[in-house]
PyMOL commands that place a pseudoatom at each C-alpha (Angstrom):
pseudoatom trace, name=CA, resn=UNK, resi=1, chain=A, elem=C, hetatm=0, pos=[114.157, 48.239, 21.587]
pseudoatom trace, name=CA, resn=UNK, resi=2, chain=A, elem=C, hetatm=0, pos=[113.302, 47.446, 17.917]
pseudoatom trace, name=CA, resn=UNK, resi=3, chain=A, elem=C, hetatm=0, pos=[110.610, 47.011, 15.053]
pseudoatom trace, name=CA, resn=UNK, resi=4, chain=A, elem=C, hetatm=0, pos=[109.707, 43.499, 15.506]
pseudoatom trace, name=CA, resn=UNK, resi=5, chain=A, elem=C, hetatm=0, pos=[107.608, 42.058, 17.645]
pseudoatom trace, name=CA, resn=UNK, resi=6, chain=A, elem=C, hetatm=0, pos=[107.550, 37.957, 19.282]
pseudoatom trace, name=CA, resn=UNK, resi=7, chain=A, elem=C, hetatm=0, pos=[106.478, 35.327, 17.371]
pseudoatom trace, name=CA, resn=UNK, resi=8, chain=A, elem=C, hetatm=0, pos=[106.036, 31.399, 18.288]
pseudoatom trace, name=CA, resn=UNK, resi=9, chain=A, elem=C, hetatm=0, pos=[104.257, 28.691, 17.777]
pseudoatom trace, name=CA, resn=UNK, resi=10, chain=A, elem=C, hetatm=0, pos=[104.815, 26.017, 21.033]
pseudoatom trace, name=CA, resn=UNK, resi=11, chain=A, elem=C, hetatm=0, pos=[102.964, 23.566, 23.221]
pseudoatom trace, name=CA, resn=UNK, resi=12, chain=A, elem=C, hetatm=0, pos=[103.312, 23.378, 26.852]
pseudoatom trace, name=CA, resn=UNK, resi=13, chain=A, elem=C, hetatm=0, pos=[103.012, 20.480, 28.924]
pseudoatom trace, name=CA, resn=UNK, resi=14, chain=A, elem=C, hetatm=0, pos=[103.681, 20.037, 32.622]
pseudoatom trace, name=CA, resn=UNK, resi=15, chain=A, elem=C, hetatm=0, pos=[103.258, 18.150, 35.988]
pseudoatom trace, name=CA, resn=UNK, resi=16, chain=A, elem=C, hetatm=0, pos=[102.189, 19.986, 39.674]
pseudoatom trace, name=CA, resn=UNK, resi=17, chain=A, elem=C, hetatm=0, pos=[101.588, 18.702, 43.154]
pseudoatom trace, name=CA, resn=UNK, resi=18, chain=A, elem=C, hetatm=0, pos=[101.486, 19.618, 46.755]
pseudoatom trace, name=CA, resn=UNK, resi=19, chain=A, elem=C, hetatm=0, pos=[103.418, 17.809, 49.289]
pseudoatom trace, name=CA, resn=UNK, resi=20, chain=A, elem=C, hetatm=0, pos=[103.037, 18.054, 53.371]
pseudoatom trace, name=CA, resn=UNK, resi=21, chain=A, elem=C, hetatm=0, pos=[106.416, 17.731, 54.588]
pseudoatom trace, name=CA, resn=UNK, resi=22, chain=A, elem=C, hetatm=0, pos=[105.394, 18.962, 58.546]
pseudoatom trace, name=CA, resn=UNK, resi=23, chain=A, elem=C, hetatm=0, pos=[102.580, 19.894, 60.395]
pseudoatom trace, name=CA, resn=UNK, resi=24, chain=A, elem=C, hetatm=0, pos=[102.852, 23.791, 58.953]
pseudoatom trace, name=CA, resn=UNK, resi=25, chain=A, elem=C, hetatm=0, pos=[105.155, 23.232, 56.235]
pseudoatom trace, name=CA, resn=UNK, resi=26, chain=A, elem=C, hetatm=0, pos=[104.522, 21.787, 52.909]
pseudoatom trace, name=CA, resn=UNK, resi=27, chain=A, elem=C, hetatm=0, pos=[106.005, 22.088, 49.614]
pseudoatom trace, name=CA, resn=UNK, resi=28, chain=A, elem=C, hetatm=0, pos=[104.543, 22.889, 45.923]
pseudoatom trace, name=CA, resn=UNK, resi=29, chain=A, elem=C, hetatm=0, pos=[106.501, 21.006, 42.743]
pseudoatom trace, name=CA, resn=UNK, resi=30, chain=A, elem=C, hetatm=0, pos=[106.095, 21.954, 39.600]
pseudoatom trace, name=CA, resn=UNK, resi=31, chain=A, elem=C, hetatm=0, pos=[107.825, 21.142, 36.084]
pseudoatom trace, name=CA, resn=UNK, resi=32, chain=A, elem=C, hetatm=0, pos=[106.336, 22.270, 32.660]
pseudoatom trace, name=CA, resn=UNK, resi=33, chain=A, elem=C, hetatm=0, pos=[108.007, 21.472, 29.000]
pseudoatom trace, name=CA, resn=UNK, resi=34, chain=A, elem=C, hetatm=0, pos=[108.021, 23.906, 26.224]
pseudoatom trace, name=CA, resn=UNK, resi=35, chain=A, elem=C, hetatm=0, pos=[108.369, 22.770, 22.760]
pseudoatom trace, name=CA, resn=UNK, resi=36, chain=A, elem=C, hetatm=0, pos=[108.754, 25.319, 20.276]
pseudoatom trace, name=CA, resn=UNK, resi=37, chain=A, elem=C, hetatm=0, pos=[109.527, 24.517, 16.945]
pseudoatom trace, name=CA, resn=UNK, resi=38, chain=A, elem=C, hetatm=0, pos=[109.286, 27.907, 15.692]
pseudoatom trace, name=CA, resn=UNK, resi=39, chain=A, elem=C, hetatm=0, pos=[110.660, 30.875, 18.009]
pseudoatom trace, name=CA, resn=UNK, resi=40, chain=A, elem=C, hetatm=0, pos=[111.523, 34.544, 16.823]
pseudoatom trace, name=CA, resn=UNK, resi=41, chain=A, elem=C, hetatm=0, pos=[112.393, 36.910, 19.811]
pseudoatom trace, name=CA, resn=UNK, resi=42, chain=A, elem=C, hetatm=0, pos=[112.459, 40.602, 19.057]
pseudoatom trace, name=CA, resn=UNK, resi=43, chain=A, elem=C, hetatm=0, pos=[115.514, 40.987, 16.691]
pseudoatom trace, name=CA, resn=UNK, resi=44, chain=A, elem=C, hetatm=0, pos=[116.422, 37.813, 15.192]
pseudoatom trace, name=CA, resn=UNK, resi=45, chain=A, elem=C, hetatm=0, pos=[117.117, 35.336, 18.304]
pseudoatom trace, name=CA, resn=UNK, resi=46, chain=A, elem=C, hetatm=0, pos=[116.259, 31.816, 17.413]
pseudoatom trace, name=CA, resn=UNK, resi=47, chain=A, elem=C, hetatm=0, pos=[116.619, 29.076, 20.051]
pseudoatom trace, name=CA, resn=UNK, resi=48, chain=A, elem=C, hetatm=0, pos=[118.971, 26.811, 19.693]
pseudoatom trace, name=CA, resn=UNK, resi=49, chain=A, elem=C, hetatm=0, pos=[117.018, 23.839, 20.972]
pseudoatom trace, name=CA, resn=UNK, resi=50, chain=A, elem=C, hetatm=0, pos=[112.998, 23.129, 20.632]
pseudoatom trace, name=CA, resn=UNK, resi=51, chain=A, elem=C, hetatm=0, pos=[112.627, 22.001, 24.088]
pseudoatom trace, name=CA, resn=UNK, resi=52, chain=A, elem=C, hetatm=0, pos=[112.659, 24.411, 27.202]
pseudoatom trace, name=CA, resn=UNK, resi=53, chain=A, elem=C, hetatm=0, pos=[112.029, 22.978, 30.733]
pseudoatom trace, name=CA, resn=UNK, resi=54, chain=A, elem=C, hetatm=0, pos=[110.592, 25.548, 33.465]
pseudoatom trace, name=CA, resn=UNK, resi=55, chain=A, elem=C, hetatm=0, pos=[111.190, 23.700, 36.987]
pseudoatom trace, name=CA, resn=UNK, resi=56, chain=A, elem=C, hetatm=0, pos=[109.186, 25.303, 39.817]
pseudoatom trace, name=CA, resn=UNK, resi=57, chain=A, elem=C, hetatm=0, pos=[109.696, 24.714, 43.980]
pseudoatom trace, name=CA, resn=UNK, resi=58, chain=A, elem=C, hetatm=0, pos=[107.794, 26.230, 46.837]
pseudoatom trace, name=CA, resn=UNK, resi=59, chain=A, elem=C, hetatm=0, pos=[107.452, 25.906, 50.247]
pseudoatom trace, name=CA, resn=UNK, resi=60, chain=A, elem=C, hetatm=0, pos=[104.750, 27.387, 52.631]
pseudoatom trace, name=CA, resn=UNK, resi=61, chain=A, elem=C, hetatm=0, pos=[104.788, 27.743, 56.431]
pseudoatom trace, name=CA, resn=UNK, resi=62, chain=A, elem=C, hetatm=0, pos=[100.993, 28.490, 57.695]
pseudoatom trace, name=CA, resn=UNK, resi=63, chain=A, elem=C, hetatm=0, pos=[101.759, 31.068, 60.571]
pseudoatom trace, name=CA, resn=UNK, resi=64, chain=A, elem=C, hetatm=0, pos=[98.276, 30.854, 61.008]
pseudoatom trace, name=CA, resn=UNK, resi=65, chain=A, elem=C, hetatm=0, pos=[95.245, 29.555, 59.993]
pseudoatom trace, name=CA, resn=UNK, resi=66, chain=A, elem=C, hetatm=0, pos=[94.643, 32.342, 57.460]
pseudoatom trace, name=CA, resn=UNK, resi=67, chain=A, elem=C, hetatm=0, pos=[98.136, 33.416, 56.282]
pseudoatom trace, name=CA, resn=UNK, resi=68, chain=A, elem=C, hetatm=0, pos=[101.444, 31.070, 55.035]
pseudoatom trace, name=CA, resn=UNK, resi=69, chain=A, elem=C, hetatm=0, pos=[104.758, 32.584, 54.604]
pseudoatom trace, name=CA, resn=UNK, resi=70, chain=A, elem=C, hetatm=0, pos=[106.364, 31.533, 51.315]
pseudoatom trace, name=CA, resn=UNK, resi=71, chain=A, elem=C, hetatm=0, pos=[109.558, 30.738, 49.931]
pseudoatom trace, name=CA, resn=UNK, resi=72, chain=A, elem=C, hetatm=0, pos=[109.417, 29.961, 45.868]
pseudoatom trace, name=CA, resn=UNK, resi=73, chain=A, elem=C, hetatm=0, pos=[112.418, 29.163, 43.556]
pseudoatom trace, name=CA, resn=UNK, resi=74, chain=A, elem=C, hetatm=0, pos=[111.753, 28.860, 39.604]
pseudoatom trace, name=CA, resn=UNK, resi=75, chain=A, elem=C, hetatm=0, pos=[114.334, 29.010, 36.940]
pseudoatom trace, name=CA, resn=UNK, resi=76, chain=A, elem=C, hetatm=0, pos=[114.023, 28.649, 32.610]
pseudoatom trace, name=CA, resn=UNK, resi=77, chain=A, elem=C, hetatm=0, pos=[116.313, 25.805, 31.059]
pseudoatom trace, name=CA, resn=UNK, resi=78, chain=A, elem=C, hetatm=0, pos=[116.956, 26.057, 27.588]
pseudoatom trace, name=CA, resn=UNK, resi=79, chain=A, elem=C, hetatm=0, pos=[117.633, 22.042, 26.897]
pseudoatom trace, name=CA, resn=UNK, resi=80, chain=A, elem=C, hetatm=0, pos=[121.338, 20.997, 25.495]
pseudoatom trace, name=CA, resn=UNK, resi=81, chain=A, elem=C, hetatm=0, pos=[122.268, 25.126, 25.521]
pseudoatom trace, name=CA, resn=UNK, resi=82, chain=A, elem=C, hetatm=0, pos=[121.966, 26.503, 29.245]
pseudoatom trace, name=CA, resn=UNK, resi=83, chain=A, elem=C, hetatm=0, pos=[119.938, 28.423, 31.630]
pseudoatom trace, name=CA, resn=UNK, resi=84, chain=A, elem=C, hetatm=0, pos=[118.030, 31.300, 30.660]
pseudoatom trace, name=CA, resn=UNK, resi=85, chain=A, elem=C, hetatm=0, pos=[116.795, 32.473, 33.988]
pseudoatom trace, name=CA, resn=UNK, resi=86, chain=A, elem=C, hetatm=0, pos=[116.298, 31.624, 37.931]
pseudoatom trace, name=CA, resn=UNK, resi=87, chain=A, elem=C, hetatm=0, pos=[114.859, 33.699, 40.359]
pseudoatom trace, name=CA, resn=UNK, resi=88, chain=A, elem=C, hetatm=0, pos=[113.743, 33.680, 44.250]
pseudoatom trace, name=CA, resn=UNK, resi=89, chain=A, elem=C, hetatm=0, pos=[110.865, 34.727, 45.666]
pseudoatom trace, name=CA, resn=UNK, resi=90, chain=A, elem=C, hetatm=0, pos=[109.815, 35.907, 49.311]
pseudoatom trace, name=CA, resn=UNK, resi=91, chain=A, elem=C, hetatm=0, pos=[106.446, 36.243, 49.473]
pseudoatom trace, name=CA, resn=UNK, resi=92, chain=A, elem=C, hetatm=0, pos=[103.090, 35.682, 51.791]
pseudoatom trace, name=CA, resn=UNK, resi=93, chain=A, elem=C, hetatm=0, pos=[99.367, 33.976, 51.080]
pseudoatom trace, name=CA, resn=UNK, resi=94, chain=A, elem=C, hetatm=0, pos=[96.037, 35.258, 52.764]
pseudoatom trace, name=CA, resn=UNK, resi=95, chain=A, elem=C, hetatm=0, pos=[93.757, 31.981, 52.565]
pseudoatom trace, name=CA, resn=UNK, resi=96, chain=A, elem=C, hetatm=0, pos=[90.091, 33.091, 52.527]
for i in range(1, 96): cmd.bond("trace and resi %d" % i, "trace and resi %d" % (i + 1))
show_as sticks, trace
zoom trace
């Protein structure tokens, strides 16, 4: 890809919490903030912004009392410039 590696110097912040929404389904919220004054990305790409926001939903149905289907969406915001990345996720959880 190239010579040069990543290099940044940032502080992350962020928020999470859990919310029943039925008897087997609940939902997981999560936002974090990036600021990054200082951002070099393999050959040369600076940021165009300081602040990146990372939103983060999920929602669990508990099939049974040891295992929850899941269903996650997440996505990277790049603030004033646009969206970097979103993705979807299909997953399971064995609770121990």
């Amino acid at each position: 890809l190239g010579t040069s590696g990543f290099q940044s110097l940032s502080t992350l912040a962020g928020i999470n919490g859990s919310i029943p929404i039925m008897d087997k389904l609940s939902t997981n919220l999560m936002v974090v903030g990036l600021y990054s004054p200082y951002t070099f990305y393999y050959e040369g790409m600076w940021y165009k912004t300081n602040v990146i926001v990372v939103p983060f939903v999920g929602f669990d149905y508990g099939a049974t009392k040891t295992f929850k289907f899941n269903l996650s969406f997440t996505g990277v915001y790049e603030v004033k410039n646009n969206v970097l990345n979103y993705q979807a996720f299909v997953g399971g959880k064995f609770l121990f």
